[in-house]
C-alpha positions as CSV (number, residue, x, y, z in Angstrom):
1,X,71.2,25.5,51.7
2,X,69.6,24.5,55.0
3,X,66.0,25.1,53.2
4,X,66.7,23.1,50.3
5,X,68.2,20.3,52.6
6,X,65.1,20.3,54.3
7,X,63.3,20.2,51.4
8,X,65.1,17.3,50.1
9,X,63.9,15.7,53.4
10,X,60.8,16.0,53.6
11,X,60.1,14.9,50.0
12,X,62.4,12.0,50.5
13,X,60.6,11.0,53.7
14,X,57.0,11.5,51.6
15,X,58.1,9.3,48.7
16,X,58.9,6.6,50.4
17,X,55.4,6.8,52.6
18,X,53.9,7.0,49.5
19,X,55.5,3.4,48.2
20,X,54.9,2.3,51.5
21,X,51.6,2.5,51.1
22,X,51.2,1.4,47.6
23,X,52.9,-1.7,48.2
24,X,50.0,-3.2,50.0
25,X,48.2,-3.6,47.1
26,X,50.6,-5.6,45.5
27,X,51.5,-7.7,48.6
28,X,47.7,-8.1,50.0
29,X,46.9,-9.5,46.0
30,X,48.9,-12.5,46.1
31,X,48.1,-12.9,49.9
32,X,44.1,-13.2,48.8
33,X,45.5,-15.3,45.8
34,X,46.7,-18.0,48.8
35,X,43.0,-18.3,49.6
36,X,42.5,-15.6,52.3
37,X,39.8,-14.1,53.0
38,X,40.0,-9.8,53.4
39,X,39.1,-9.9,57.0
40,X,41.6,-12.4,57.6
41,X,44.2,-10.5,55.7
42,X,43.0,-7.3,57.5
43,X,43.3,-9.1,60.8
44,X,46.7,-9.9,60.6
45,X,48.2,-7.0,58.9
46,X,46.5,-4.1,62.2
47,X,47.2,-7.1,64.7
48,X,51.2,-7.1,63.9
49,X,50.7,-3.4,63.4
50,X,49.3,-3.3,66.9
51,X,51.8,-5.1,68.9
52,X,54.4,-3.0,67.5
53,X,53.2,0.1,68.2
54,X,51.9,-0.7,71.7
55,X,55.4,-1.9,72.4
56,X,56.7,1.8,70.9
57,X,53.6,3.5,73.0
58,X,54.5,1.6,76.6
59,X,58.7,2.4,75.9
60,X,57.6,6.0,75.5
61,X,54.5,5.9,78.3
62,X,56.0,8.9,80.7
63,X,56.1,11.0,77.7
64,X,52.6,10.6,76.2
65,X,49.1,12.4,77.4
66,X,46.4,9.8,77.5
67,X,43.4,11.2,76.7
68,X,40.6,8.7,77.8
69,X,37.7,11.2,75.9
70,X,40.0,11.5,72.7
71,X,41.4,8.0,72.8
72,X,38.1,6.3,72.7
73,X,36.5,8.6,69.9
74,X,39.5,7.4,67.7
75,X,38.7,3.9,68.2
76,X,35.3,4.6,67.3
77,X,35.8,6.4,64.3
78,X,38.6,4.1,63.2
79,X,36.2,1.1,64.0
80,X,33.1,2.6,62.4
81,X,34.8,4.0,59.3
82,X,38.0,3.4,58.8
83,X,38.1,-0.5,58.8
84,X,34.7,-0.4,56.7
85,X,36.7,1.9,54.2
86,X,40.1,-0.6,54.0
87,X,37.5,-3.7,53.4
88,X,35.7,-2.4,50.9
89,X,39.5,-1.7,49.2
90,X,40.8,-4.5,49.6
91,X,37.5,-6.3,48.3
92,X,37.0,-4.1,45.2
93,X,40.7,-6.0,43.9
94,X,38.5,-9.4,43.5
95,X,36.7,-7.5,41.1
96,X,39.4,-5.0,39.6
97,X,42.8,-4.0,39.5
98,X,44.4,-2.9,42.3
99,X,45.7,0.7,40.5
100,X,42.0,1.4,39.2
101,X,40.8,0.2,42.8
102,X,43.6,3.4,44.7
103,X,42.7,5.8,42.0
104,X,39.1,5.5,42.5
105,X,39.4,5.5,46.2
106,X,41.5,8.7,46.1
107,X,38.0,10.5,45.0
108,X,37.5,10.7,49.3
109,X,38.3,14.9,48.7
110,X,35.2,15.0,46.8
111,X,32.7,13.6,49.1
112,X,34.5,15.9,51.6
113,X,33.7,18.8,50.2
114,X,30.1,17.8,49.2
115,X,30.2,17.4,53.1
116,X,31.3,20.9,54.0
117,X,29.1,22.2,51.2
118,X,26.0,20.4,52.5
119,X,26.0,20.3,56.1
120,X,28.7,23.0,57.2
121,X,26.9,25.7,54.8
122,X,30.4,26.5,53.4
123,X,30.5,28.5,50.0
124,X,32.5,26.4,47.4
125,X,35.1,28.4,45.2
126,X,34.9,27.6,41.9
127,X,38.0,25.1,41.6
128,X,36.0,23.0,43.7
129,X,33.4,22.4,40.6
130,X,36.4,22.2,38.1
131,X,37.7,19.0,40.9
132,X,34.2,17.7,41.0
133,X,33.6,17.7,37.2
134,X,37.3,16.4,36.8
135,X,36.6,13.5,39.3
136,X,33.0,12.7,37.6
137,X,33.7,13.0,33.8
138,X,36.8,10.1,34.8
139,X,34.3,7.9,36.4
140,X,32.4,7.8,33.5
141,X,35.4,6.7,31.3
142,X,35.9,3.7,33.8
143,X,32.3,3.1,33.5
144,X,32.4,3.0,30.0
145,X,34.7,-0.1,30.1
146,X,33.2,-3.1,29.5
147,X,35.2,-5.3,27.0
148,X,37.5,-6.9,29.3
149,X,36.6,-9.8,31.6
150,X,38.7,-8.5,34.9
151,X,36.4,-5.4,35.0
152,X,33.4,-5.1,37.1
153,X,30.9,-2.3,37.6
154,X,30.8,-4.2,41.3
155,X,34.5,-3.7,41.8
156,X,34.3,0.6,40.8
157,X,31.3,0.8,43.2
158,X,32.9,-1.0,45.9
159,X,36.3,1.5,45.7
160,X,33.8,4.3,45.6
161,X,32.5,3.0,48.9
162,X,35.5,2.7,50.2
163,X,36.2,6.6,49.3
164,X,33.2,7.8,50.9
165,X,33.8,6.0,53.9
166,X,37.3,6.9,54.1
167,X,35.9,10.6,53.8
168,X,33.6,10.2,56.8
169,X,36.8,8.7,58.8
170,X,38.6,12.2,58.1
171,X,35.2,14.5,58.5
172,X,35.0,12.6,62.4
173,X,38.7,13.3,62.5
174,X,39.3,16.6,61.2
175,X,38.7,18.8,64.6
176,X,40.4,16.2,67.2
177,X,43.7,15.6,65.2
178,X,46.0,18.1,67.2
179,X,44.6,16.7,70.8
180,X,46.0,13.0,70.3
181,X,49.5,12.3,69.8
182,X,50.2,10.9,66.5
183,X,51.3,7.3,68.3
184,X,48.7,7.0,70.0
185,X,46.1,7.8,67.5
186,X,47.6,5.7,65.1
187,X,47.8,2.7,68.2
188,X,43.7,3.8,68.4
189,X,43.6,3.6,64.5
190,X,44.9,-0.2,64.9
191,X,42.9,-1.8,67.8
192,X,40.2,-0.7,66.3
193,X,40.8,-2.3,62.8
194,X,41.4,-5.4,65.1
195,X,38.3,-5.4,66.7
196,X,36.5,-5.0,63.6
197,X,38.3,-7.9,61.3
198,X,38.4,-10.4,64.7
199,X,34.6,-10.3,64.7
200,X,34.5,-10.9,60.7
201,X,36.8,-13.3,60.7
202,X,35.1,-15.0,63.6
203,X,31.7,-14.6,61.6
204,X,33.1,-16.4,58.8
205,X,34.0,-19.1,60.4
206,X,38.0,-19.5,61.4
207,X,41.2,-17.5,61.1
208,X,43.5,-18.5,58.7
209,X,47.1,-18.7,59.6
210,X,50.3,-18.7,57.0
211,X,51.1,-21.8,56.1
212,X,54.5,-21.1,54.7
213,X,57.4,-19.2,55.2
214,X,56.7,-16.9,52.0
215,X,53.1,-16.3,53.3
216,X,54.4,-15.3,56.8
217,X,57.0,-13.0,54.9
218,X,53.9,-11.4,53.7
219,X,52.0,-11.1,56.4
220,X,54.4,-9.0,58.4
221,X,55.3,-7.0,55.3
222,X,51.9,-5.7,55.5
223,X,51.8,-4.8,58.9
224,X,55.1,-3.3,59.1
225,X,56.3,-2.3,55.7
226,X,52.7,-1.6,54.2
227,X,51.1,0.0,57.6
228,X,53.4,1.1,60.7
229,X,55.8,2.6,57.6
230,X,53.6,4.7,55.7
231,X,52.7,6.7,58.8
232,X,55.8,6.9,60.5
233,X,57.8,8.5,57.4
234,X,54.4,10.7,56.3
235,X,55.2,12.0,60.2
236,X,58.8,12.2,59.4
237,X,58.1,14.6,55.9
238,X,55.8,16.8,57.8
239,X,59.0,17.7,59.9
240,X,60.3,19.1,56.8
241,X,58.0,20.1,54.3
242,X,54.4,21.5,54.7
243,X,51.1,20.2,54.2
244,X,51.0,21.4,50.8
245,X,53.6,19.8,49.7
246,X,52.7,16.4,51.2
247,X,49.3,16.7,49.3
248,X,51.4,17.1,46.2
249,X,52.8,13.7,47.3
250,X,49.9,12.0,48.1
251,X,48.9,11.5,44.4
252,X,52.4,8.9,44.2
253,X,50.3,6.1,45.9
254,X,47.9,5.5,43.4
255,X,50.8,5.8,40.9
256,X,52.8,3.9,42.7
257,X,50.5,0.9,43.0
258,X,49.5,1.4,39.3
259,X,53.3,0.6,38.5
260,X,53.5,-2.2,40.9
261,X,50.4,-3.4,39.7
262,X,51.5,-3.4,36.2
263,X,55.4,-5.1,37.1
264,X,53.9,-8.0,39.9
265,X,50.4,-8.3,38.4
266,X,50.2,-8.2,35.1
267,X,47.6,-5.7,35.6
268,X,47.3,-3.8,32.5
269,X,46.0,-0.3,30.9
270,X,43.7,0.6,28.2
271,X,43.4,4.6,26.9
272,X,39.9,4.4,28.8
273,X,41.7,3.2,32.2
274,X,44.3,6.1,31.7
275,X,42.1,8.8,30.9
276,X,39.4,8.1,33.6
277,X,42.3,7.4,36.4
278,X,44.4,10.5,35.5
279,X,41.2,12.7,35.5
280,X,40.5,11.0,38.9
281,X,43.8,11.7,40.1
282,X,43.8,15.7,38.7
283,X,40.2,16.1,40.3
284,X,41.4,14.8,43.6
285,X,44.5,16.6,44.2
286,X,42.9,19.8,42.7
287,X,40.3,19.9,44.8
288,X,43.1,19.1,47.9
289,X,45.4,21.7,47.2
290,X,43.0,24.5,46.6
291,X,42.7,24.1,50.8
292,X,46.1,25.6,51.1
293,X,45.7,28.7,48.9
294,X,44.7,32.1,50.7
């Protein structure tokens, strides 16, 4: 009973991550429909993430190890890849929909294990191929659309770029996750989102502010609701369940803003979209989960 309670828990705690998460695409969408820009959308959602977290971090100061050496390498990598990544996803929805744009971007396991299979000489099993093919064969079914005037090759290349960046975030990552606490590296994550979307927001000329109630609502729904959440309840289901299963519920978020797309949006799908997303989605948790087996 205790099991299955736990179970329950964790999957509970990973669903709701998962529409956390999603959310952000529907919310950031009409945000960038009240004329502003993606750095200045990007600025505001990791700023109000900051400030939260750093109060959380100084409540909890006496308990935390501050690791000067691993602090500042996840600034860097957060600054270097991980903002570079969210731009180019939250640029790809001027160009496409916001479910094509996740679905794409959840193709980050595949440049991964290029990665490992390149450079760290590792000998691919043969799932890996059946992923890769998987992820390919459905990129060529969103290439093939070209009928409708909301698509653009720009917008799929764009996602993609945000997948292979997102995939050099967690290569920098993957050996120096256990010697930061979670709080803090996700405080690191933030500041260095800041720093990145204050100087492009600066280089384009001024920072937009919300000019009405419904846009401030917004505003601090992404940074809490669509940002600080996603982590803290993805934290909360590893308690319970293991990493496995987590993957299992990773592939929600693109589903998840898919539906949300489709209700708030209008955003629509044609049998190309659905075949070349759900190969996307197959190939990319395929090629996750194999991880996990011994």
């Amino acid at each position: 009973m205790s099991s299955y309670s736990n179970k329950f828990k964790g999957t509970f705690y990973g669903i709701i991550s998962a529409f956390s998460f999603a959310a952000s695409g529907t919310i950031a969408k009409k945000i960038l429909q009240a004329n502003f820009s993606v750095s200045n959308l990007l600025l505001w959602r990791y700023g109000i993430a900051t400030i939260v977290v750093a109060l959380v971090v100084y409540l909890k100061r006496d308990k935390l190890n501050f690791d000067k050496k691993a602090l500042l390498k996840a600034f860097y990598s957060a600054a270097f890849f991980y903002s570079i990544s969210t731009f180019c996803y939250f640029k790809s929805f001027e160009y496409i929909d916001t479910g094509l744009a996740s679905a794409i971007c959840f193709s980050h396991s595949l440049f991964v294990t290029l990665y490992v299979w390149i450079f760290d000489k590792q000998k691919l099993k043969p799932s890996y191929f059946i992923a890769f093919t998987s992820i390919v064969i459905g990129l060529i079914f969103l290439f093939q659309i070209n009928e409708e005037s909301r698509f653009n090759i720009q917008g799929i290349l764009i996602a993609l770029c945000s997948g292979l960046l997102y995939s050099f975030y967690i290569i920098a990552n993957r050996n120096k996750a256990s010697h930061l606490d979670p709080l803090l590296s996700s405080l690191m994550l933030f500041c260095g989102n800041v720093v990145i979307f204050l100087i492009l927001s600066l280089r384009e000329g001024a920072i937009s502010y919300p000019t009405d109630l419904a846009l401030w609502i917004k505003i601090i729904a992404m940074g809490s609701i669509c940002t600080i959440l996603p982590i803290y309840f993805l934290l909360k289901a590893l308690r319970y369940i293991n990493a496995s299963d987590v993957t299992i519920l990773s592939i929600l978020r693109p589903v998840f803003v898919i539906l949300l797309g489709m209700i708030f949006l209008n955003e629509t799908l044609n049998n190309y979209k659905m075949i070349g997303i759900t190969l996307i989605l197959a190939g990319g948790l395929f090629s996750q989960l194999d991880k996990f087996k011994k």
